[in-house]
N, C-alpha and C positions, 0 to 999 in steps of 0.2 A: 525501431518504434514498436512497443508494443501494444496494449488497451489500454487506453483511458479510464473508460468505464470499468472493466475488469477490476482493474487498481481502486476504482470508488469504491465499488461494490463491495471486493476483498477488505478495505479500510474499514468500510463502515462497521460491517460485521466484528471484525477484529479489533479493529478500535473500541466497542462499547465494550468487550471483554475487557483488554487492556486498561483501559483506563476508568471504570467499575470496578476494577480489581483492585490497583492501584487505591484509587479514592477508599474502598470500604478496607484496605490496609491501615490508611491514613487516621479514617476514622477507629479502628482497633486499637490504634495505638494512643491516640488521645485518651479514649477509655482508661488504657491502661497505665498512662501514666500523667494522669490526670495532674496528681498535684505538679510535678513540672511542668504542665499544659498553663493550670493558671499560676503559676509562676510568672512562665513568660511572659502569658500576656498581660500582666501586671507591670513588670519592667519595662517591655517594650510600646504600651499602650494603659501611661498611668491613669491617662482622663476615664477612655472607657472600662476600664478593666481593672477595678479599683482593687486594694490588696485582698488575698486571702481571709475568708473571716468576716469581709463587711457587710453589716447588719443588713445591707436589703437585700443582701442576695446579686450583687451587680456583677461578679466575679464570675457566678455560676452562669448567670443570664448569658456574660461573654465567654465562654465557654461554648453555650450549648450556639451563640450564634455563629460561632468559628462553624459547628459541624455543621451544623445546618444551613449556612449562608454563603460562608468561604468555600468548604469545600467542594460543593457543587456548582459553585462559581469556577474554579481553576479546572474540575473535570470539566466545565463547557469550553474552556479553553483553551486544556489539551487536548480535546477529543478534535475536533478544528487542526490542532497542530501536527497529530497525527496522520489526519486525512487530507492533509497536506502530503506529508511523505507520502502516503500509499499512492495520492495519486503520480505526484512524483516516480515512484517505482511502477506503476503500471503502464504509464505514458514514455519515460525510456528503459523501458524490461532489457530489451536486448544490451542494453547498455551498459548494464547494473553490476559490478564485480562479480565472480560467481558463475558456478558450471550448470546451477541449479536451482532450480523457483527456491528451493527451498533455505540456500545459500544466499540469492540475489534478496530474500524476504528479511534474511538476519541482519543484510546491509540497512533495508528503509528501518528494522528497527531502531539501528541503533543512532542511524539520521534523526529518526523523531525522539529516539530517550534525550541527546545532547538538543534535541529543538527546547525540550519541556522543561530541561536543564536550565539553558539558559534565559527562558523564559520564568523560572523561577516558579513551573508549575508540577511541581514532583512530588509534593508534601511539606510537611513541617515539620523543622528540626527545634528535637525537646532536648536533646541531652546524646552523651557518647554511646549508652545503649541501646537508645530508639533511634539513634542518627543511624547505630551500625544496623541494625532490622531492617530500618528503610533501605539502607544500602545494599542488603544482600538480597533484598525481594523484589527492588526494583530491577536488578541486573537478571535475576533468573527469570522473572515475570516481563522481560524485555526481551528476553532469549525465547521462552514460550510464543510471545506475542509475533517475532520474527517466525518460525515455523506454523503457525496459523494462515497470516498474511502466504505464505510462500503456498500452502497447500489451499488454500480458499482461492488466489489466483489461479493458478491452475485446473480447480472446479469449473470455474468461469470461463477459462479460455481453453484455445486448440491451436494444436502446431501446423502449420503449412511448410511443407516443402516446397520451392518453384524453381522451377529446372529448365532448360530449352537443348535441342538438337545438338546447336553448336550458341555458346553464349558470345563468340566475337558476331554473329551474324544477327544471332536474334535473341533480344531481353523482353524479361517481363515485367513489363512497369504495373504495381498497383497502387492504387490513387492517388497518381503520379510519380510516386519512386520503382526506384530502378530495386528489384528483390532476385533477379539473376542470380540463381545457385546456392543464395540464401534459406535459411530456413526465419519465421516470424511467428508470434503468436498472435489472435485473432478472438475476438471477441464471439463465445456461443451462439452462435443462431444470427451472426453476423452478415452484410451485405456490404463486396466491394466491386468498385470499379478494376477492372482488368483490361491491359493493353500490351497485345505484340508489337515491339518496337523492332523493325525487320529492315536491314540493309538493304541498299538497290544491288537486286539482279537476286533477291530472293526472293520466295513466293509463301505464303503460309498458309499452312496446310492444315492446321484445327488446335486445340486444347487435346492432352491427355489428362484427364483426370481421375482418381485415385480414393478410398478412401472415403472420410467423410467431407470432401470439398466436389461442389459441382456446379456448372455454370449454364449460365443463361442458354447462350446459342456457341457451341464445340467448335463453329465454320468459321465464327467471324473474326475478328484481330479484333473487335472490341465486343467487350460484352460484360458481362456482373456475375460474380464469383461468389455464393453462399458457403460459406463456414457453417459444416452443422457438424465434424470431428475432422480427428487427427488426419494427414493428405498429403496428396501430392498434386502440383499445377504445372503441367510441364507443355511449353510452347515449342509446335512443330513447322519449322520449314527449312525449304530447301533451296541451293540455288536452282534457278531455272539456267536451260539449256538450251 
């Protein structure tokens, strides 16, 4: 498990890049090739989109409502799709292919390029040269938007080690899993429940902690664990004699 939030937060930021980017592509490209623009939407949309040339202007008018209407319709709709993934990658991080935020961030990318994909919200295809443009700016600008996401989570979160004396005697559950020997990432400025889960015939003797993590009360087998950096949690006891 990693952050939730983290993953929002990482998303959101990253996403309006991403798909800002994306969209004012989209809309460059219609610019520029306009007259394929209303082409199509001539062919594909004969009522609104009357041919090339026609006297009131209705051609143009659908045109300018593609950029103006559509397009910031589909960016409300992958910008959602996105931060979908993100939160998806922030909530199982530890889970995520990859040795590294930065690695595990290229995977949600490219979960949300094939989301937008097949959602059908990636742009619009004019023809072989603007399809190929979109094509090579969506993959690089999807590859960017993976190392954003990867380093923005990371801003936001901090690693915890937790450790204990002996891990067959005593683990360290927090908010309720079992984190023994594991390493987890944690949300900045975070507050967790912490519990020494201790064999009979052992005694527990306090928290070590480490770093930027530090707890409520060091004596007790239960108590609440602040994340404010990188750390260590490591639960002490012994058997009694």
């Amino acid at each position: 498990m990693g952050s939730f939030f983290a993953g929002i937060k990482a998303g959101t930021l990253a996403g309006i890049v991403y798909i800002g980017g994306l969209t004012a592509f989209n809309a460059a490209l219609l610019y520029a090739f306009k007259a394929q623009a209303l082409s199509l939407f001539t062919q594909n949309f004969p009522t609104t989109c009357p041919a090339i040339g026609n006297a009131n202007g209705s051609n143009i008018a659908c045109f300018n409502s593609v950029v103006a209407v559509y397009l910031p319709y589909t960016a409300f709709l992958g910008f959602f799709v996105s931060l979908f993934f993100a939160a998806l990658f922030g909530w199982s991080y530890e889970s995520f292919p990859g040795r590294s935020a930065l690695a595990k961030g290229e995977v949600a990318a490219i979960l949300a390029a094939i989301g937008l994909v097949l959602g059908d919200l990636y742009g619009v295809l004019l023809g072989p040269l603007a399809t190929g443009l979109l094509a090579v700016f969506f993959v690089v600008w999807t590859g960017l938007y993976g190392l954003i996401m990867g380093r923005l989570y990371m801003r936001y979160t901090r690693l915890v080690k937790f450790e204990s004396t002996d891990e067959k005697l005593v683990k360290v559950m927090v908010d309720g899993k079992d984190y023994t020997g594991k390493s987890r990432t944690f949300a900045h400025t975070s507050t967790h429940k912490v519990r020494a889960e201790i064999d009979e015939g052992v005694s527990f003797k306090g928290w070590n902690v480490s770093g930027g993590v530090t707890v409520e009360d060091p004596k007790s087998f239960e108590t609440l664990m602040e994340v404010n950096g990188d750390g260590l949690l490591k639960a002490q006891g012994a058997k009694k004699y």
